[in-house]
N, CA, C and O atoms as a printed pandas DataFrame, in Angstrom:
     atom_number atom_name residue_name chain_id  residue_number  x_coord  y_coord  z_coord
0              1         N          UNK        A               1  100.565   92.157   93.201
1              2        CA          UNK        A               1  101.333   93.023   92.333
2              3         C          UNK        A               1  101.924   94.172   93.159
3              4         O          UNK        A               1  101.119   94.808   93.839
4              5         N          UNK        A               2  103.214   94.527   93.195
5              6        CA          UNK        A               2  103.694   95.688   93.604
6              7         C          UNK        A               2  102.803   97.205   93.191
7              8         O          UNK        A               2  101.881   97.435   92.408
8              9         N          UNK        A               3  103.374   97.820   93.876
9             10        CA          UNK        A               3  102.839   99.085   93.841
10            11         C          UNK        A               3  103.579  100.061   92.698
11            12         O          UNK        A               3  104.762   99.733   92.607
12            13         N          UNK        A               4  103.238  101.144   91.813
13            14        CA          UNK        A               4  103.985  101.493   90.829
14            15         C          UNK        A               4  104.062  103.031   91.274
15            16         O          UNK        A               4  103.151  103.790   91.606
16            17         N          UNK        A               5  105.426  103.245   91.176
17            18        CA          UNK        A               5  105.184  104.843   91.707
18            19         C          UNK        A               5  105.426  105.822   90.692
19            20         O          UNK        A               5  106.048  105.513   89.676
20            21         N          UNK        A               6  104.852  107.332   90.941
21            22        CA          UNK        A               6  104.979  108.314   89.803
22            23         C          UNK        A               6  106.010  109.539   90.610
23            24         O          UNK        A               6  105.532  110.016   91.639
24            25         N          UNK        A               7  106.803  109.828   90.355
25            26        CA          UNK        A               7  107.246  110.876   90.522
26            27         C          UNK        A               7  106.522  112.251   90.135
27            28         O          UNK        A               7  105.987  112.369   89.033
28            29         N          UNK        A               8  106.522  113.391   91.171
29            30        CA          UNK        A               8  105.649  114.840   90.783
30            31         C          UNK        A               8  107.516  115.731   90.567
31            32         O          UNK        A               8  108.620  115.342   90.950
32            33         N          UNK        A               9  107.163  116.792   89.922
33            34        CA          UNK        A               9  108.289  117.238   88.900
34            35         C          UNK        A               9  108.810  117.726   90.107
35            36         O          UNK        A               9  109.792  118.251   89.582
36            37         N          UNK        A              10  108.996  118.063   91.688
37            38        CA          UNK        A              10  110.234  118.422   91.768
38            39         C          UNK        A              10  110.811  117.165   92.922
39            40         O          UNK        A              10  111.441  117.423   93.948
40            41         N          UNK        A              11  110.522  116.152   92.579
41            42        CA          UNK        A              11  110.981  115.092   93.048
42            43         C          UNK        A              11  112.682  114.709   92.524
43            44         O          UNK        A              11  113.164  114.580   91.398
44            45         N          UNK        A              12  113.180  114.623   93.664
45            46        CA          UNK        A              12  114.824  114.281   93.340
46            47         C          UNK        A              12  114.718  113.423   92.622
47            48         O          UNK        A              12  113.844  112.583   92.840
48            49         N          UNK        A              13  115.689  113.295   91.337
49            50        CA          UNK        A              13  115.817  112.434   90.623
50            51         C          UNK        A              13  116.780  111.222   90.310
51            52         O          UNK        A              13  116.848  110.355   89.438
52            53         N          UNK        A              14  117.565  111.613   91.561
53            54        CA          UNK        A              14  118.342  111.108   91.713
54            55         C          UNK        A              14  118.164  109.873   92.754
55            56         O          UNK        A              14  118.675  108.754   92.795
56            57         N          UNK        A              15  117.356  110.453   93.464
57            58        CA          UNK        A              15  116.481  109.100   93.940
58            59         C          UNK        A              15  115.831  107.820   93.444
59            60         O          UNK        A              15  115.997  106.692   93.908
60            61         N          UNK        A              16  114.828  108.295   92.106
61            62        CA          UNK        A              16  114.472  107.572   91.529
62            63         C          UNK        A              16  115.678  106.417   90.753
63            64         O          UNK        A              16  115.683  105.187   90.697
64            65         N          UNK        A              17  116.787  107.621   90.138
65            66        CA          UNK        A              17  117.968  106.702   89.194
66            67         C          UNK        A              17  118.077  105.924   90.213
67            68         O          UNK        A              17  117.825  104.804   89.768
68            69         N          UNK        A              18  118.387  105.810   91.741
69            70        CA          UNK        A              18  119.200  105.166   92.409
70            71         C          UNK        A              18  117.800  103.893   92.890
71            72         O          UNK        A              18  117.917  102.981   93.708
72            73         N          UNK        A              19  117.198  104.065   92.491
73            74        CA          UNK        A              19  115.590  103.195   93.159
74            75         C          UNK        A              19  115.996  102.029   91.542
75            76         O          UNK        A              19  116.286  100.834   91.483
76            77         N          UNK        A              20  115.883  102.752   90.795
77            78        CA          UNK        A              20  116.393  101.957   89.445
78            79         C          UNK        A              20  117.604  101.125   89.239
79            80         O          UNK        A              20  117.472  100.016   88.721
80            81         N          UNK        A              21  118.870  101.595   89.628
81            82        CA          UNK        A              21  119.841  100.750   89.760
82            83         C          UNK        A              21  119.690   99.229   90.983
83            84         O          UNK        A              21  120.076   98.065   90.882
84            85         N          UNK        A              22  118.971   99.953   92.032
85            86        CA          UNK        A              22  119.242   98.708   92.964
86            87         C          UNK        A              22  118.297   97.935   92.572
87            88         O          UNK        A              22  118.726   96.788   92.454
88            89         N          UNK        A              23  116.914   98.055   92.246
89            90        CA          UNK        A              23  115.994   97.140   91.978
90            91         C          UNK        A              23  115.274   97.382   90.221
91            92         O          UNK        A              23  114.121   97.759   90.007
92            93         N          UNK        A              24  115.979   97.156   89.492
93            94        CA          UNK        A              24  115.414   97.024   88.280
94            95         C          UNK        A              24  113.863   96.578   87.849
95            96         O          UNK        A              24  113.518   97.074   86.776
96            97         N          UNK        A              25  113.068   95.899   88.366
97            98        CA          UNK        A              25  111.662   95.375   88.331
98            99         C          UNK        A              25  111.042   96.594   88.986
99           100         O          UNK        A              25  109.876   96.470   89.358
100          101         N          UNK        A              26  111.718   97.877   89.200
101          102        CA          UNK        A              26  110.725   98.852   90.345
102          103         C          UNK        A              26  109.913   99.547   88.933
103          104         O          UNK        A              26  110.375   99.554   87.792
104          105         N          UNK        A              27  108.999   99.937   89.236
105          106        CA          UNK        A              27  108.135  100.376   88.169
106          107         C          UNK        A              27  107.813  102.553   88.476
107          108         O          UNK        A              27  106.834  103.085   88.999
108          109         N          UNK        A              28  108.688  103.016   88.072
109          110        CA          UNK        A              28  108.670  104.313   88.749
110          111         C          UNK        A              28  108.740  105.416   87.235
111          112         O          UNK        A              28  109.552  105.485   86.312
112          113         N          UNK        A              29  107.845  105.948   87.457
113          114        CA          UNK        A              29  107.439  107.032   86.442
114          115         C          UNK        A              29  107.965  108.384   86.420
115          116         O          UNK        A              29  107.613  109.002   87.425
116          117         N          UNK        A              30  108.714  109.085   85.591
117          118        CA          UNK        A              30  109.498  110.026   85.827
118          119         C          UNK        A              30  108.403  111.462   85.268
119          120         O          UNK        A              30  107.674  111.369   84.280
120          121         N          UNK        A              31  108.476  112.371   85.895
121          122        CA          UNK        A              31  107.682  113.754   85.927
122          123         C          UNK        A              31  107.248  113.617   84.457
123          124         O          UNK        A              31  106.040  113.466   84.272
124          125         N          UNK        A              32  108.017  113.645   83.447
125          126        CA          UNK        A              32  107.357  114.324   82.109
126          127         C          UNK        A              32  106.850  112.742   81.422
127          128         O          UNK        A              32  105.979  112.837   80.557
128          129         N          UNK        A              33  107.238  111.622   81.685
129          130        CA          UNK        A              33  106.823  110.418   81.641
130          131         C          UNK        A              33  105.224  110.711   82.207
131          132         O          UNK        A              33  104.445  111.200   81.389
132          133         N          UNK        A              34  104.960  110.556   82.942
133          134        CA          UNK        A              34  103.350  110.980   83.614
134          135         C          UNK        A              34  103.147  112.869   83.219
135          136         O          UNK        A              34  102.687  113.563   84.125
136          137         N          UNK        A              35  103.415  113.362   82.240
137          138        CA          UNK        A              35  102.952  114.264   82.436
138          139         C          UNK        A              35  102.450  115.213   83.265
139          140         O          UNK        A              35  101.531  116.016   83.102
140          141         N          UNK        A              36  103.356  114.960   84.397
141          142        CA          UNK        A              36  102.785  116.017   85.613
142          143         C          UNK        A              36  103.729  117.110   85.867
143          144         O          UNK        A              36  103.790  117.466   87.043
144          145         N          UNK        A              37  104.726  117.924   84.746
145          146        CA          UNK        A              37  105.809  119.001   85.069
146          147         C          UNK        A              37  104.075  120.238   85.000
147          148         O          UNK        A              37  102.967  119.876   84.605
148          149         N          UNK        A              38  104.289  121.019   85.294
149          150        CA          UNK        A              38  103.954  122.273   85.416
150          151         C          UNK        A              38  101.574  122.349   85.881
151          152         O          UNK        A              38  100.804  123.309   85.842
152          153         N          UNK        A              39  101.318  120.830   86.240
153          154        CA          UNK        A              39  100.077  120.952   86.550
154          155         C          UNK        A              39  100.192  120.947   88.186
155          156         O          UNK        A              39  101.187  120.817   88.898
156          157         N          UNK        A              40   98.994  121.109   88.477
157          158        CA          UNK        A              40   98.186  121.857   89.635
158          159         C          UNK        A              40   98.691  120.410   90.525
159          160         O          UNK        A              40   99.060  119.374   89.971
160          161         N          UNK        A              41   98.617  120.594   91.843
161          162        CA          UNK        A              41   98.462  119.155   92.872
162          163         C          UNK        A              41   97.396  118.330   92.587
163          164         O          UNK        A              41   97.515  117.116   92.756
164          165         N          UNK        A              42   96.192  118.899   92.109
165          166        CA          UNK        A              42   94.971  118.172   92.575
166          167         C          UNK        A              42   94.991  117.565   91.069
167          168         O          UNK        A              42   94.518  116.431   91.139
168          169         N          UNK        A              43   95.376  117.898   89.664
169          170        CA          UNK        A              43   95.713  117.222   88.571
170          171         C          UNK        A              43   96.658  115.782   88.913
171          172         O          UNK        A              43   96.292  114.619   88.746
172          173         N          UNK        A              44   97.818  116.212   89.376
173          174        CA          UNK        A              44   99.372  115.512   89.387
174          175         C          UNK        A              44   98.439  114.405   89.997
175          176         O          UNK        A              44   98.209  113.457   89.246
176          177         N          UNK        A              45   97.791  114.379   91.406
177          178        CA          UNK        A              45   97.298  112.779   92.009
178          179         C          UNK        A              45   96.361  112.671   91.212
179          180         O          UNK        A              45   96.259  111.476   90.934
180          181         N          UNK        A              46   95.504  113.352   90.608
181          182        CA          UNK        A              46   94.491  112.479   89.830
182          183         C          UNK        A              46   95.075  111.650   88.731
183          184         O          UNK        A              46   94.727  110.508   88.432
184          185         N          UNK        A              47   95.872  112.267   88.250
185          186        CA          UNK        A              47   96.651  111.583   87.040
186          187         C          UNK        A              47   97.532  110.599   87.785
187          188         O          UNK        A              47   97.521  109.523   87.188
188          189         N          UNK        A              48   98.002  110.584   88.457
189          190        CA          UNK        A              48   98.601  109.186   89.417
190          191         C          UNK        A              48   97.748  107.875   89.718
191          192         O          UNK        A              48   97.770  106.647   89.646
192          193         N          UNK        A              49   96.778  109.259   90.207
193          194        CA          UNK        A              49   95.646  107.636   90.662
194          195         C          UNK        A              49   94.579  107.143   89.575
195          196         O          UNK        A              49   93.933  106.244   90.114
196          197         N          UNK        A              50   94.260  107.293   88.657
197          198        CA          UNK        A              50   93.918  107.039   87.214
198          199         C          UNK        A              50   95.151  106.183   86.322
199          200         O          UNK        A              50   94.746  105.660   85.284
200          201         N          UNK        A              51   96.458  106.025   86.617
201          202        CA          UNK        A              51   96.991  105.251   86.462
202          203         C          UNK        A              51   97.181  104.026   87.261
203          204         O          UNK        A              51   97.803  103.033   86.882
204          205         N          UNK        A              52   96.577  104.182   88.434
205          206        CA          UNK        A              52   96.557  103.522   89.487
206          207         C          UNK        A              52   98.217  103.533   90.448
207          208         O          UNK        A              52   98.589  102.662   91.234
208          209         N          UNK        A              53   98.801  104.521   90.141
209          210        CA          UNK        A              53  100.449  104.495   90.519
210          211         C          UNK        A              53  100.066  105.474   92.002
211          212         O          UNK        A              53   98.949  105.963   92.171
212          213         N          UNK        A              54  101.147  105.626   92.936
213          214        CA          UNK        A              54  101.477  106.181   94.124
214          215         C          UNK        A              54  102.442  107.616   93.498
215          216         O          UNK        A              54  103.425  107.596   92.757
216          217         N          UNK        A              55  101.705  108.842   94.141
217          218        CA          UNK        A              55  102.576  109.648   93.514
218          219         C          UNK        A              55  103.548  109.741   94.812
219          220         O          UNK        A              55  103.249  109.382   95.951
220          221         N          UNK        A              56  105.182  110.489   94.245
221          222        CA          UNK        A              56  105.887  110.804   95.322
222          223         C          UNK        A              56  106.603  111.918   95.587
223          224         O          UNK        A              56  107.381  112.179   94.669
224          225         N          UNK        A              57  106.636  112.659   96.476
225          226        CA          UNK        A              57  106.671  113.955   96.216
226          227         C          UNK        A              57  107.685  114.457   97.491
227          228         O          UNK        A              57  107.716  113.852   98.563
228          229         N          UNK        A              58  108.415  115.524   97.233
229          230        CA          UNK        A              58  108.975  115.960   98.113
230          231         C          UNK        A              58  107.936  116.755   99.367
231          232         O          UNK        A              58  108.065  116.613  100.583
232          233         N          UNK        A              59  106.751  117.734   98.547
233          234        CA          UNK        A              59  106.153  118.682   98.605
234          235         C          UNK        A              59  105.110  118.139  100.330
235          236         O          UNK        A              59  104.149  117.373  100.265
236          237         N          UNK        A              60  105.529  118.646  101.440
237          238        CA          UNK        A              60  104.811  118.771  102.804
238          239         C          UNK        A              60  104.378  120.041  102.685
239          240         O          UNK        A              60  103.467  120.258  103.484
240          241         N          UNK        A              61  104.714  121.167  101.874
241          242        CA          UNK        A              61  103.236  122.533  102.338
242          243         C          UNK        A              61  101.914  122.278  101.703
243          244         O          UNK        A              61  100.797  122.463  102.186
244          245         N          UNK        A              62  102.292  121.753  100.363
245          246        CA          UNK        A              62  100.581  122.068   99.738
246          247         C          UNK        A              62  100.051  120.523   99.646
247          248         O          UNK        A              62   98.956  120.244  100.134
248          249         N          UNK        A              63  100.909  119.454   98.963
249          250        CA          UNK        A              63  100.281  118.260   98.943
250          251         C          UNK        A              63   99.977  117.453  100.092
251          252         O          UNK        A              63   99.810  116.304   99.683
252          253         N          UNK        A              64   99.813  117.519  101.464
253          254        CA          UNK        A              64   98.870  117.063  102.441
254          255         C          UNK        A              64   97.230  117.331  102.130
255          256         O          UNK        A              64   96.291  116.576  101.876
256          257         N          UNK        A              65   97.402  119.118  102.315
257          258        CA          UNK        A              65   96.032  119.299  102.212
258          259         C          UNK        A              65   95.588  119.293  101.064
259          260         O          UNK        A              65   94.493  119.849  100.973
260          261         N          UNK        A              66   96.175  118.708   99.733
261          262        CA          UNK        A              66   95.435  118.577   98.337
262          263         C          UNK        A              66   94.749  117.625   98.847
263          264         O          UNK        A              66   93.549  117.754   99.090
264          265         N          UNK        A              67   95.505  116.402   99.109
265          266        CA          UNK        A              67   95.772  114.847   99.336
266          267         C          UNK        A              67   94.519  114.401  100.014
267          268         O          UNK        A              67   93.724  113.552   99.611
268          269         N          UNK        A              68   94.456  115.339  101.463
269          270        CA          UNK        A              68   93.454  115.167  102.079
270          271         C          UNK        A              68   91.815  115.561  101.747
271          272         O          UNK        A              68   90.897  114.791  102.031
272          273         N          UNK        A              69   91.568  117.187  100.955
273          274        CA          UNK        A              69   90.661  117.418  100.226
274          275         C          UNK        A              69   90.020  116.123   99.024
275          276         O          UNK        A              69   88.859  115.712   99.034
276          277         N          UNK        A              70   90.990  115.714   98.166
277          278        CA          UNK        A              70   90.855  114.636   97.486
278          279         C          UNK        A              70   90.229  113.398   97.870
279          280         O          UNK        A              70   89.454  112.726   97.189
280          281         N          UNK        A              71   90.808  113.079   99.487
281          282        CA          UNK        A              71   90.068  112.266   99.713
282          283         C          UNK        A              71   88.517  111.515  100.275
283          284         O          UNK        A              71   88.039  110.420  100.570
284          285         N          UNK        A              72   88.234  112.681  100.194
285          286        CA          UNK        A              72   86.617  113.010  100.382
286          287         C          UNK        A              72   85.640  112.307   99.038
287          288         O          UNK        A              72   84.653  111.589   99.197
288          289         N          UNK        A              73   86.315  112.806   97.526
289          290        CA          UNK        A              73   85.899  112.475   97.040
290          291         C          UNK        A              73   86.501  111.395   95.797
291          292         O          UNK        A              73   85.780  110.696   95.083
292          293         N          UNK        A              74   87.842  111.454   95.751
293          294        CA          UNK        A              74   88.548  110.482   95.251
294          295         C          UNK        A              74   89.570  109.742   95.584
295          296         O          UNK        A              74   90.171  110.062   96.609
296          297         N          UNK        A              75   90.154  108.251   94.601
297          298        CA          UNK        A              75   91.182  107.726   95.423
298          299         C          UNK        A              75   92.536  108.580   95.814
299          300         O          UNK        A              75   92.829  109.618   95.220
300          301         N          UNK        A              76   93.215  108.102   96.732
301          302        CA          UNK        A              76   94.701  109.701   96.921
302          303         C          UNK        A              76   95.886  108.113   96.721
303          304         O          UNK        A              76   95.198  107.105   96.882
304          305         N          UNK        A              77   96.972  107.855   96.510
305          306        CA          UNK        A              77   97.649  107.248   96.566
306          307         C          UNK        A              77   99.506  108.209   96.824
307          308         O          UNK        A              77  100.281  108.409   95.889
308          309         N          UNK        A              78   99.811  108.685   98.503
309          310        CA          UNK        A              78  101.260  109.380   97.891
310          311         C          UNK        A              78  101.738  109.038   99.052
311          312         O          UNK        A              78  101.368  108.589  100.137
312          313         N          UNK        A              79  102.893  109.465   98.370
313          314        CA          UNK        A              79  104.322  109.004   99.677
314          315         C          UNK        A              79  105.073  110.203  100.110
315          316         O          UNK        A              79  105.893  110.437   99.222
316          317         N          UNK        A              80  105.162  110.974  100.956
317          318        CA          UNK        A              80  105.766  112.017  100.796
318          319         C          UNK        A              80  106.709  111.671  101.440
319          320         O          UNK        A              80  106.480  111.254  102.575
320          321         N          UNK        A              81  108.397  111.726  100.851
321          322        CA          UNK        A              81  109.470  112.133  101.240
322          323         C          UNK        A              81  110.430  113.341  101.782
323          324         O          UNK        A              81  110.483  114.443  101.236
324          325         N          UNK        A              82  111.059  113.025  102.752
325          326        CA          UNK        A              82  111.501  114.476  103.459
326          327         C          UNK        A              82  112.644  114.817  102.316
327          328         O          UNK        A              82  113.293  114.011  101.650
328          329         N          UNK        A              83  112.685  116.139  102.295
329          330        CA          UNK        A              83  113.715  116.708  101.309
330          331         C          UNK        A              83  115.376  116.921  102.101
331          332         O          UNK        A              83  116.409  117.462  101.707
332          333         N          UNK        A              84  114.855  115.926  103.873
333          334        CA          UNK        A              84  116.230  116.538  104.300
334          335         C          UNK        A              84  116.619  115.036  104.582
335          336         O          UNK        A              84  117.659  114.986  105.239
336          337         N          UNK        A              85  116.212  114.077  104.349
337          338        CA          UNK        A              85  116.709  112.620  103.918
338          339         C          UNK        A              85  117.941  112.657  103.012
339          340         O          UNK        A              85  118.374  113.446  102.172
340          341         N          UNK        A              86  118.191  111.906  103.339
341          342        CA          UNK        A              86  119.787  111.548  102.640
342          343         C          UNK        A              86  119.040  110.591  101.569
343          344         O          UNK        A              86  118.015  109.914  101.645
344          345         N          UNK        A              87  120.037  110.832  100.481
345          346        CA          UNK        A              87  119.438  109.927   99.357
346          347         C          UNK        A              87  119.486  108.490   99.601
347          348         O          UNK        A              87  118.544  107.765   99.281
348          349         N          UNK        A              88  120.687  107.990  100.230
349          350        CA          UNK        A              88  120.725  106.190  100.286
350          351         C          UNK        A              88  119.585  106.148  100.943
351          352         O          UNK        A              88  118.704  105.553  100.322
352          353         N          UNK        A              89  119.242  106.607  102.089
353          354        CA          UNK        A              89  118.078  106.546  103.165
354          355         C          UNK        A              89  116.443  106.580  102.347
355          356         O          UNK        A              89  115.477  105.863  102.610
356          357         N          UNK        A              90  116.525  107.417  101.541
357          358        CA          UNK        A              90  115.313  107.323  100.835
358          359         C          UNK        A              90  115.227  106.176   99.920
359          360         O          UNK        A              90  114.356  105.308   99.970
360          361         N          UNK        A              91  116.227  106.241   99.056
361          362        CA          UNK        A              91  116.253  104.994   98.244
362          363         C          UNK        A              91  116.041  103.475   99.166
363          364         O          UNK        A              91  115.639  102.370   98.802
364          365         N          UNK        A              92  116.367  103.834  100.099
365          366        CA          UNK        A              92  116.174  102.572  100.974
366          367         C          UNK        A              92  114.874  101.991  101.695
367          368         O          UNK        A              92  114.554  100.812  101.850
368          369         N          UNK        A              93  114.260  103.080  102.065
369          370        CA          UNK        A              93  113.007  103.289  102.242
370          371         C          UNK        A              93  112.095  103.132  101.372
371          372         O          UNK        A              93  111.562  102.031  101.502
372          373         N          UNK        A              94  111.623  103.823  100.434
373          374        CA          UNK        A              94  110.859  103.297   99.112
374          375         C          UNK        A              94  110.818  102.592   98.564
375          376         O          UNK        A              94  109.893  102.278   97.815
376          377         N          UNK        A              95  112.480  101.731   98.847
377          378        CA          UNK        A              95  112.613  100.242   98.469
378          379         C          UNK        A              95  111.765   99.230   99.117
379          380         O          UNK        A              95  111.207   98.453   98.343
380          381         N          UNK        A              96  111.530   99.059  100.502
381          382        CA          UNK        A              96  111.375   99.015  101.568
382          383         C          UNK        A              96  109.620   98.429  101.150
383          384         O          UNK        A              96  109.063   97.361  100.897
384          385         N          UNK        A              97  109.127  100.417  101.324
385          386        CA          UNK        A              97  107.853  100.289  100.483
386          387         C          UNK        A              97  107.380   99.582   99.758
387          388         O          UNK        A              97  106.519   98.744  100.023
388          389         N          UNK        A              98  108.027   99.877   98.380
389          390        CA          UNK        A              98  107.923   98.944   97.324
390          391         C          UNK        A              98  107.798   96.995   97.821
391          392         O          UNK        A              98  106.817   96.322   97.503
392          393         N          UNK        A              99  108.639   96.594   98.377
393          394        CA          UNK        A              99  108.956   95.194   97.843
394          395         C          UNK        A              99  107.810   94.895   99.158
395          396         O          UNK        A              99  107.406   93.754   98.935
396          397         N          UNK        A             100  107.114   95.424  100.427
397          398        CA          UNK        A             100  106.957   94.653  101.520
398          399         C          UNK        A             100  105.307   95.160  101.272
399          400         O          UNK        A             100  104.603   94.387  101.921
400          401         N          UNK        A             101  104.628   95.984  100.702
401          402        CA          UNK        A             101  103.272   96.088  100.044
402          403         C          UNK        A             101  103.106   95.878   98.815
403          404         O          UNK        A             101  103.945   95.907   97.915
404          405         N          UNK        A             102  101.437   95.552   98.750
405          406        CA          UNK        A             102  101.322   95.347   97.439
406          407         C          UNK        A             102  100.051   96.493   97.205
407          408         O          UNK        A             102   99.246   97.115   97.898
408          409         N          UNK        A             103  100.388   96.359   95.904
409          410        CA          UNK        A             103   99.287   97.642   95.042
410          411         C          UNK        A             103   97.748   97.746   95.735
411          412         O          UNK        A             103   97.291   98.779   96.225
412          413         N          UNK        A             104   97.251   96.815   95.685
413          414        CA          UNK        A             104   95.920   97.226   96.471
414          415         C          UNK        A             104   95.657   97.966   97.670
415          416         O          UNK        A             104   94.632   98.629   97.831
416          417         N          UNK        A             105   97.144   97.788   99.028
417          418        CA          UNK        A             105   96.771   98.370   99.920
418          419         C          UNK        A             105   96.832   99.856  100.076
419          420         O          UNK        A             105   96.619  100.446  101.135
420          421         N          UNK        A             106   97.153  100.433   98.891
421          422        CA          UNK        A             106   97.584  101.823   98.709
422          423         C          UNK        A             106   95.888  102.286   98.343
423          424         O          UNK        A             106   95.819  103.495   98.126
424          425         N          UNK        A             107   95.370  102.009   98.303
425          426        CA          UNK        A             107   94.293  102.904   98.307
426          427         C          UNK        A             107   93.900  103.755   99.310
427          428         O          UNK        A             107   93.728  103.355  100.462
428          429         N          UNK        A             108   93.757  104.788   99.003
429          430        CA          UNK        A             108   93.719  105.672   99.942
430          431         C          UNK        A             108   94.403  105.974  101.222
431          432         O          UNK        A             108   93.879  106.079  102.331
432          433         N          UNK        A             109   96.003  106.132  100.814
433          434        CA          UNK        A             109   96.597  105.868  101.816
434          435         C          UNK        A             109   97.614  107.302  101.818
435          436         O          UNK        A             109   97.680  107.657  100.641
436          437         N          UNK        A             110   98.246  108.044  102.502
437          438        CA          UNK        A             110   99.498  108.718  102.544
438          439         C          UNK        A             110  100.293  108.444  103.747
439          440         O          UNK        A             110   99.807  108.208  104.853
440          441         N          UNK        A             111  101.720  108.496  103.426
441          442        CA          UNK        A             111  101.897  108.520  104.197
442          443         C          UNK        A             111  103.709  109.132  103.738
443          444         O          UNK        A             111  104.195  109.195  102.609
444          445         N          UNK        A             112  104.546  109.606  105.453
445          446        CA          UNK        A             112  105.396  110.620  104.891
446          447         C          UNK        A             112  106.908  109.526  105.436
447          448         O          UNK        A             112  107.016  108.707  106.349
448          449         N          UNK        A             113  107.781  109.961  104.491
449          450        CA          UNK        A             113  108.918  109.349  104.526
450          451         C          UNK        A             113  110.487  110.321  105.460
451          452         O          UNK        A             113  110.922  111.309  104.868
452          453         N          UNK        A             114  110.900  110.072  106.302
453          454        CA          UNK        A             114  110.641  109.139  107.253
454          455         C          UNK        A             114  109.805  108.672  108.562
455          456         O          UNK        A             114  109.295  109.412  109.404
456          457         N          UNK        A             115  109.794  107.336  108.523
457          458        CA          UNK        A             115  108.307  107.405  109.266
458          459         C          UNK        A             115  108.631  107.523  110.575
459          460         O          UNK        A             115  107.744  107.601  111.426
């Protein structure tokens, strides 16, 4: 099974629309869809990974070291994207992600976009 991703609220959204147009079967959760606009980091992945989804986030100051604290004691599942990526490039990438792993190997995994 593919991997399902959640968007955290200040994730471009325009990314996601464009993750949606090219691959319709992508399974991607939009901020207020997952309920994660205005909660804490260490909420937003728990609520990701309790859905079992990959959260994705622009955010390199605080969500590493949530990510990493978390993983001490729970699953972490995120992708962090650079905010200075060009959108085709990201969309291309997460595509990438998406179609060439599958859901299980994301356990406990981060990792940052571009690689």
């Amino acid at each position: 099974m593919r991997p399902r991703f959640q968007a955290d609220a200040d994730f471009n959204q325009k990314i996601v629309a464009g993750l949606r147009r090219r691959e319709p079967a992508i399974d991607f959760g939009a901020p207020a869809k997952g309920a994660v606009i205005g909660r804490p980091d260490p909420e937003v992945l728990a609520q990701a990974a309790s859905e079992g989804r990959v959260l994705v986030s622009h955010d390199r100051q605080t969500m590493p070291d949530t990510s990493g604290a978390r993983l001490r004691s729970r699953p972490v599942r995120l992708v962090i994207v650079s905010q200075e990526i060009d959108i085709g490039r990201a969309i291309e990438e997460l595509l990438l992600v998406w179609a060439a792993s599958e859901a299980e190997e994301w356990e406990n995994t981060v990792i940052f976009l571009p690689l």
